[in-house]
C-alpha positions in Angstrom: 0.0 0.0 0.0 2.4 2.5 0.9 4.2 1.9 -2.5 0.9 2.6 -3.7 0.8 5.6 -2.6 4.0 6.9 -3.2 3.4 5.8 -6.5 0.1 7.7 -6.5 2.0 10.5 -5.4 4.8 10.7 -7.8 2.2 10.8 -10.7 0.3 13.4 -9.5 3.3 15.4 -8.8 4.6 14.3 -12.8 1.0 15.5 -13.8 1.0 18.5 -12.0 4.2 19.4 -13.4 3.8 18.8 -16.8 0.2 20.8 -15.9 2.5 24.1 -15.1 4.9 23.6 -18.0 1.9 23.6 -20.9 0.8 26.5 -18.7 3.6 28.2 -19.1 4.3 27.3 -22.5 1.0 28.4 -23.7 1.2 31.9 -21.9 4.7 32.4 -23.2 3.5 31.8 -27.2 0.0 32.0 -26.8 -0.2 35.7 -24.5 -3.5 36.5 -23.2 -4.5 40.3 -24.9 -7.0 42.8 -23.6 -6.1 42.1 -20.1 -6.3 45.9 -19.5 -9.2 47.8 -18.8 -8.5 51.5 -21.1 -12.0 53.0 -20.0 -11.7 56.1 -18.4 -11.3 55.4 -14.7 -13.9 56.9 -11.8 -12.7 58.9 -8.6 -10.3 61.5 -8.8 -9.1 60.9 -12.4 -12.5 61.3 -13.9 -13.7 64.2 -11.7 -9.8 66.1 -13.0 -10.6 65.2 -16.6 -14.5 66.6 -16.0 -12.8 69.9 -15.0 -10.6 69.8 -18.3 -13.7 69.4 -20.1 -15.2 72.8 -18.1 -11.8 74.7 -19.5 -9.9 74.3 -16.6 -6.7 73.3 -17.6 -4.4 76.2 -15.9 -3.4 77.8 -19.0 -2.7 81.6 -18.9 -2.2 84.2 -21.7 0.8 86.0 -19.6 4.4 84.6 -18.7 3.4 85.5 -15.0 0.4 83.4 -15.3 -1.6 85.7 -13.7 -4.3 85.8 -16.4 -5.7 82.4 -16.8 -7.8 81.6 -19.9 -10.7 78.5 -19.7 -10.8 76.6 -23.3 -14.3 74.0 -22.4 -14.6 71.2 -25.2 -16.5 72.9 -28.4 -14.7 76.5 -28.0 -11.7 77.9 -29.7 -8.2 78.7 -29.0 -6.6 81.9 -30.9 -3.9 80.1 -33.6 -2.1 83.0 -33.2 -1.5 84.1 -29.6 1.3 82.3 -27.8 -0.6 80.6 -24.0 1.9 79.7 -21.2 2.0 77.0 -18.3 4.1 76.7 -15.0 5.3 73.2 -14.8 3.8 71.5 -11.6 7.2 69.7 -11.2 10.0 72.2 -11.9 8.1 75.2 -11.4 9.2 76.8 -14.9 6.9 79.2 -16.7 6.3 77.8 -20.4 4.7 78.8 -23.6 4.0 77.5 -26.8 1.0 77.7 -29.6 -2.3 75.7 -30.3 -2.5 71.9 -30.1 1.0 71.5 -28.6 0.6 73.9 -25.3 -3.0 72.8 -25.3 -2.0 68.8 -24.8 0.9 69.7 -22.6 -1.4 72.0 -20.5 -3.8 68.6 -20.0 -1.1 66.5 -19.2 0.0 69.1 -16.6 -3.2 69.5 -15.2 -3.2 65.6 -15.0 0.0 64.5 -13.9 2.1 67.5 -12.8 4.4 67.3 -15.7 5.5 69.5 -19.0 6.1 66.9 -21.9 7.5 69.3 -24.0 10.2 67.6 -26.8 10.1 64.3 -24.6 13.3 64.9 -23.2 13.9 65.6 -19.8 10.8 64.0 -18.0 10.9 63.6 -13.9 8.2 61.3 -13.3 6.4 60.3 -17.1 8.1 58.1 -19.3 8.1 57.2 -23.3 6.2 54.3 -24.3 5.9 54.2 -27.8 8.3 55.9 -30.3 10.1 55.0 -33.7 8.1 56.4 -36.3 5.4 54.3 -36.9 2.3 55.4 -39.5 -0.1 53.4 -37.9 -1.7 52.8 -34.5 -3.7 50.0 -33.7 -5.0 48.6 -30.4 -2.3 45.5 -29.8 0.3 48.5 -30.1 -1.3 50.4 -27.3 -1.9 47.5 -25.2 1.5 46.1 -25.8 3.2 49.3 -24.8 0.6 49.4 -22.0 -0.9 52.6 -22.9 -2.9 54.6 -20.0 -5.8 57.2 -20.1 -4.4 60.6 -20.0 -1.2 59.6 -22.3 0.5 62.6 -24.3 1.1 61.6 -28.4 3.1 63.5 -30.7 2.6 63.2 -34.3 5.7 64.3 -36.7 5.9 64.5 -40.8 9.4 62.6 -40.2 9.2 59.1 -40.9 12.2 58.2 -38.8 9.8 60.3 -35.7 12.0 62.7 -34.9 10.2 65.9 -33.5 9.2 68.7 -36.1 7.3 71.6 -34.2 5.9 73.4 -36.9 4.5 69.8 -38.9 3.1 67.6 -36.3 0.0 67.5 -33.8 -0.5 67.0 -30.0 -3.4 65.2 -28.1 -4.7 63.3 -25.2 -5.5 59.8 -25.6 -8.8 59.3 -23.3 -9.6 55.5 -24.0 -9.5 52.9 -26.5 -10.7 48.8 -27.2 -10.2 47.0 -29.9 -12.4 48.5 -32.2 -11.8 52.4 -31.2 -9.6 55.1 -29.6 -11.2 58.1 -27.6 -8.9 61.8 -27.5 -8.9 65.0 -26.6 -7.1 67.6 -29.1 -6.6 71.5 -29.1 -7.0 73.3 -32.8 -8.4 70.7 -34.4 -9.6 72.2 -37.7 -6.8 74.5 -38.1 -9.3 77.1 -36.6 -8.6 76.6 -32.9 -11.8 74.2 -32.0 -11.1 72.3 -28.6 -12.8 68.7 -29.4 -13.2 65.0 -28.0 -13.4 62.5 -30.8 -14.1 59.0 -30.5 -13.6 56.9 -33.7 -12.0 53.9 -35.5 -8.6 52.7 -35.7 -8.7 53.0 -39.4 -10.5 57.1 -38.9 -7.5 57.6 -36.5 -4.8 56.8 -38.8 -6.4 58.1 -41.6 -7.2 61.3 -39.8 -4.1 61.9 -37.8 -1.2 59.5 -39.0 -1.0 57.8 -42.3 -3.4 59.9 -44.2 -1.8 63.3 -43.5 1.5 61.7 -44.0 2.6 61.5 -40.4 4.0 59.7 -38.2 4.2 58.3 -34.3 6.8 60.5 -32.6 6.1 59.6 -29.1 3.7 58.8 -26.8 4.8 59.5 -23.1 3.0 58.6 -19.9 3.4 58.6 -16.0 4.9 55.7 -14.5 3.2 53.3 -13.0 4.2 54.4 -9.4 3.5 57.8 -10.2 0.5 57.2 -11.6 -0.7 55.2 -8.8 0.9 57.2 -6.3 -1.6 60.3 -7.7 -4.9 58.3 -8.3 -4.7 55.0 -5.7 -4.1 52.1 -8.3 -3.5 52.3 -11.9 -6.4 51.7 -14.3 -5.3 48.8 -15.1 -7.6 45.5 -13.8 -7.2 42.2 -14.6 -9.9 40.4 -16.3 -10.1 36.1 -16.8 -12.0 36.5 -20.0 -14.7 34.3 -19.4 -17.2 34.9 -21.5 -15.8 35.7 -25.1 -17.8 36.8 -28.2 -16.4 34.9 -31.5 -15.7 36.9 -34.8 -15.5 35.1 -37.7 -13.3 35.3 -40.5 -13.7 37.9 -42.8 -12.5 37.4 -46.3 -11.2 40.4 -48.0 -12.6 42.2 -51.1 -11.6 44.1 -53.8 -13.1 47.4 -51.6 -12.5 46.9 -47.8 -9.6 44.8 -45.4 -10.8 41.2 -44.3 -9.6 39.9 -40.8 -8.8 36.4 -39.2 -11.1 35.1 -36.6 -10.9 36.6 -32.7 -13.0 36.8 -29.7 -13.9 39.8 -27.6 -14.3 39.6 -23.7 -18.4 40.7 -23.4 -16.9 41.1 -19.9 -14.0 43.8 -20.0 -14.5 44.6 -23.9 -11.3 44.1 -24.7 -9.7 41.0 -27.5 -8.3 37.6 -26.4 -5.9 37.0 -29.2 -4.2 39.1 -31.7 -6.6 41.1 -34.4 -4.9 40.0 -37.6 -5.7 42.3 -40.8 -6.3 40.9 -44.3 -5.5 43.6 -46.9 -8.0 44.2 -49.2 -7.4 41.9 -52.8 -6.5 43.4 -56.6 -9.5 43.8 -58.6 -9.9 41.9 -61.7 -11.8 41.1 -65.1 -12.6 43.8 -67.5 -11.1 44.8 -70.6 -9.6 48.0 -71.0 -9.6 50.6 -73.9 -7.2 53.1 -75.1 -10.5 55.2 -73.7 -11.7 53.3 -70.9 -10.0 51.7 -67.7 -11.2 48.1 -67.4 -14.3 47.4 -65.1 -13.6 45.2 -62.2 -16.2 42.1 -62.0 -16.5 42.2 -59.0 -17.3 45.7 -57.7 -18.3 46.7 -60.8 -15.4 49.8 -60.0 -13.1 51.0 -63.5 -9.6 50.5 -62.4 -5.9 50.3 -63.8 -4.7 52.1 -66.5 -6.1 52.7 -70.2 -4.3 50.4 -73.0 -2.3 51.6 -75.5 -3.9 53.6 -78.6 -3.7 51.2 -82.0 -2.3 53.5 -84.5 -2.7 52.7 -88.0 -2.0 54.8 -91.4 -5.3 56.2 -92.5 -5.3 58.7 -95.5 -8.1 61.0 -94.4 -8.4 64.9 -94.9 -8.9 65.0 -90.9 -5.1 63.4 -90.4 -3.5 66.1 -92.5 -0.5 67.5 -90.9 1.1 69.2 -93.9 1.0 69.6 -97.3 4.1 67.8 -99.9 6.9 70.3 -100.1 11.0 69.7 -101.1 11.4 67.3 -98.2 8.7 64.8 -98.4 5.4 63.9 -99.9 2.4 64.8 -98.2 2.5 64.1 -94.7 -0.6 62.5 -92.5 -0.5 61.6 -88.8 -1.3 57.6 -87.7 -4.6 57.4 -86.3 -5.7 55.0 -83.8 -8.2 52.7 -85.2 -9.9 52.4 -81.8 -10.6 55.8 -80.9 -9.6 57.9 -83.7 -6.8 60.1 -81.7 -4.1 61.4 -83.7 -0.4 60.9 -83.1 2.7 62.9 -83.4 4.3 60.7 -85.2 3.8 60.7 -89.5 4.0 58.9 -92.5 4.5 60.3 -95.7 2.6 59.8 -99.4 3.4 60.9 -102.9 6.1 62.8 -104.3 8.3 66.0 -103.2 6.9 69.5 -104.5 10.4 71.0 -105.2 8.2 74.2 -106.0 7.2 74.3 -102.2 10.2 75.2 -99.9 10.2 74.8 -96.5 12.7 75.8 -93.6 15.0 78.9 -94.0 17.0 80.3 -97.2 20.8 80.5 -97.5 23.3 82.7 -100.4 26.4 80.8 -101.5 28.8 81.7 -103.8 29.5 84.8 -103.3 32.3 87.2 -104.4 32.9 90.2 -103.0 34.0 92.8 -106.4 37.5 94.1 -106.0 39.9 96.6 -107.8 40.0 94.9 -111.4 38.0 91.7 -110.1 34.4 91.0 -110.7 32.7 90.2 -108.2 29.4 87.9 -107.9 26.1 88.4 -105.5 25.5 84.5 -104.8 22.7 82.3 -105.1 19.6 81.8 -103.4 19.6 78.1 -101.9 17.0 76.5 -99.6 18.5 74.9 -96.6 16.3 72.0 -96.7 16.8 70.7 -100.2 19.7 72.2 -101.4 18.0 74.0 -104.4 19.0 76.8 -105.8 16.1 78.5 -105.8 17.6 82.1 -107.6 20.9 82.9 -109.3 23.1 85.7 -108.3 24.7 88.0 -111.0 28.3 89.8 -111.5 29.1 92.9 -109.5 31.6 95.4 -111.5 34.7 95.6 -110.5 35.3 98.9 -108.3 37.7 102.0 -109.2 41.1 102.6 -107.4 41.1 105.0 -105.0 45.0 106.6 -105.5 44.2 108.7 -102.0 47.6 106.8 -100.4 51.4 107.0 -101.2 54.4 105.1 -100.8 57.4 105.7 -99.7 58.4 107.2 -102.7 55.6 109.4 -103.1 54.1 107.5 -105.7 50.7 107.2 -105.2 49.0 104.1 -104.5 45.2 102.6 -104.1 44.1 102.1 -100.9 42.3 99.0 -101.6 44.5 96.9 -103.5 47.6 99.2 -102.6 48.3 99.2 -107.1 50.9 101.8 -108.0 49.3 104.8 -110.1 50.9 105.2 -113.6 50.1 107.9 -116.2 48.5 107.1 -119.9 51.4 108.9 -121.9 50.5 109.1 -125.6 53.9 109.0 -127.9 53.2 112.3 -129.8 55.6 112.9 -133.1 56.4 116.6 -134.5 57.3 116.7 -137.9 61.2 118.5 -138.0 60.6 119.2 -141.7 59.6 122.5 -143.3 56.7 122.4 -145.1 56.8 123.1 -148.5 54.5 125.7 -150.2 51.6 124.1 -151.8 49.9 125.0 -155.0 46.2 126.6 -154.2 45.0 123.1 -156.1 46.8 121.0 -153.9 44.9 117.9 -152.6 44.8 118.4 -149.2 44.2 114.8 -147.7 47.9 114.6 -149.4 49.1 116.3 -146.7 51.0 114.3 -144.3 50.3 115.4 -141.0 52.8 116.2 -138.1 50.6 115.9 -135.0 49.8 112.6 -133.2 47.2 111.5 -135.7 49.1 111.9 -138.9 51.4 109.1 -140.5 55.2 109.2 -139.8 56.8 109.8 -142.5 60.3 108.7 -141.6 58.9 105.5 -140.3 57.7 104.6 -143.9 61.1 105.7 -145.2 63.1 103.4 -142.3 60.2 100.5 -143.1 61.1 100.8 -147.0 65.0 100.4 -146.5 64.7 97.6 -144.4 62.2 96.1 -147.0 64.7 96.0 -150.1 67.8 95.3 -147.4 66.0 91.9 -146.9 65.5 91.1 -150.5 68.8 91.9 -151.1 70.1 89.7 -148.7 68.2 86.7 -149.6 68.3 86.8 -153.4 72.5 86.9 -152.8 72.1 84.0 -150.5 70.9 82.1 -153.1 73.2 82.2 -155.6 75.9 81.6 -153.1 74.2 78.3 -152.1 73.8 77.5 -156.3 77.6 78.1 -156.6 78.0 75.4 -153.6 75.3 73.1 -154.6 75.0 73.2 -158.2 70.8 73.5 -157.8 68.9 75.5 -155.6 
């Protein structure tokens, strides 16, 4: 018997061990979410935030907070006019503009504490950070997010601080299917609001679709936090009763999820929330002039398909008209919708008699002294044509207005020595001899330069017979030699 029971005992102590270790296995990859309660707590928390809803949030328009302003939820804050606030903690005066001394004013009035930059804090503490584009309920609850936390938005993905593109606000609450704030200027026009929506309205609205960004959300600690307000609000739940959600599948127009439950007793989900992004749409045809309809939503989407361009002779495709470079040009067309292109095709021949482009002269001379000169021809630059001819220009004058060294005059142009047109003029040394009144007088030989030189005739006769005489005894010394001629 007793081995029995120490047998007995052994197992039960195996079981119960094993019992702990699937326990402890299951918590440690299977973690319970939602075991904190984000509902706005009741005592002294919620009778603080029901004054900050009055306006009382200890903000003053003077550095000596003297002159304190109230801001209830539905008024509006000047955007223009800097507000201060004396630190609960360090005592330090302030100041700032619109949703950012707004949100620090709240936490102050909360927790004792400027946020500020996130930098020096005494008794608060950065809980989320990094630059992240979305929130969602597992990253609150994971980073164990209170009521009354301060978050920062920035327009830097990496989350660095930018003062003049972010916004600050005061998270009130949040469950798995919302988040609950409190935000200064939040139409750009100064209105003081609470807002309760969606995950997906939050992001769209304050982080992914204005482009931003987490740049930190900061809270107290949690002995601070229960040192100001008796116990955190933070209360442990054994999810009992759960409420299934299905799967969702995914469309072509909204997210799906996976399944989860929801605790009908705290509010909160068991499990992670797992997103299914929404699918690609699909069928349709598209047109050159119409996007493709999707079969399913019955939405146009993608792009338009190519135009079909085709070479159509039509008077509507004309682009120009034949000239020296080509034939008549028409644009393609598309055969689908009848667009034209930019690009051309050509038909028939070249009208040589139709230049286009610019015109050009070539070949010309420039007339110098005693060189003709010519004006050139008229070419078209396109076709090489000559389209006109040029004519000769008359050579130019010299102009003797220069001398040399040697005082000769010279052209300045061409720098040609002058030289003088003498005329050889001839005066008769004989004296006339009287003349009978019946004289012809064409006779008469003439002395001045037009007349005949007489002596020249004489000198032209001598030599005359000379050469005869010359010859003619030449030859008979050649038939004495030769015998023959």
């Amino acid at each position: 018997m007793d081995f029995k029971k120490s047998l007995n005992y052994k197992l039960k102590l195996f079981i119960a061990v094993i019992a702990i270790a699937v326990t402890v296995i299951s918590i440690s990859f299977f973690p319970v979410y939602g075991a904190q309660n984000v509902n706005i707590p009741t005592g002294a928390f919620s009778s603080k935030l029901e004054g900050i809803y009055n306006g009382d949030i200890d903000l003053y328009t003077n550095y000596n907070c003297s002159n304190e302003v109230y801001l209830p939820v539905g008024s509006r804050m000047s955007t223009s006019k800097m507000f201060h606030v004396k630190s609960n903690v360090s005592g330090q005066t302030v100041a700032g503009w619109q949703c950012y001394i707004y949100a620090n004013a709240v936490y102050n009035k909360l927790f004792g504490e400027w946020v500020g930059h996130a930098e020096s804090l005494s008794h608060s503490e950065v809980v989320i950070s990094g630059g992240s584009n979305t929130a969602s309920f597992n990253m609150f609850y994971k980073a164990g997010v209170r009521c009354g936390a301060y978050m920062r938005t920035t327009n830097y993905s990496s989350g660095a601080y930018n003062g003049n593109k972010g916004h600050s606000l005061i998270i009130l609450s949040y469950d798995v299917q919302s988040v609950s704030y409190i935000e200064g200027n939040a139409d750009g026009n100064g209105l003081i609001q609470t807002v309760t929506e969606t995950w997906s309205s939050f992001n769209n609205s304050e982080l992914k679709g204005r482009s931003r960004y987490i740049c930190h959300v900061v809270q107290p600690t949690e002995y601070y936090y229960t040192l100001l307000y008796g116990s955190s609000n933070v209360v442990e739940c054994k999810h009992e009763n759960l409420i299934k959600y299905n799967e969702k599948k995914p469309t072509c127009t909204e997210d799906g999820y996976k399944e989860y439950s929801v605790c009908s007793t705290c509010g909160l989900m068991v499990g992670e929330y797992v997103s299914l992004p929404k699918l690609s749409h699909s069928g349709g045809v598209a047109t050159c002039y119409q996007k493709a309809v999707c079969v399913f939503c019955n939405k146009p989407y993608g792009n338009y398909s190519a135009h079909n361009y085709i070479e159509k002779i039509a008077d509507e495709f004309i682009d120009s008209e034949a000239n020296c470079v080509s034939g008549k040009l028409y644009a393609l067309s598309c055969v689908v919708c009848g667009k034209k292109s930019t690009d051309t095709f050509a038909v028939g021949e070249k009208d040589y008699d139709n230049h286009t482009g610019e015109y050009e002269i070539i070949n010309v001379i420039n007339a110098e002294c005693e060189l003709t000169g010519y004006s050139g021809d008229k070419v078209c630059t396109s076709c090489k044509t000559v389209i006109e001819e040029g004519y000769e220009v008359e050579a130019t004058e010299h102009d003797f207005d220069e001398k040399d060294v040697y005082g000769n005059l010279i052209c300045s142009a061409c720098g040609k020595q002058k030289t003088e047109n003498i005329q050889n003029t001839v005066k008769s040394t004989a004296t006339p001899k009287p003349m009978a009144n019946n004289v012809n007088k064409e006779k008469t030989l003439k002395t001045d330069s037009k007349s005949y030189n007489y002596n020249g005739f004489l000198a032209l006769g001598f030599f005359a017979v000379l050469s005869i005489f010359l010859v003619y005894k030449k030859r008979i010394c050649l038939i004495k030699i030769y015998g023959t001629c």
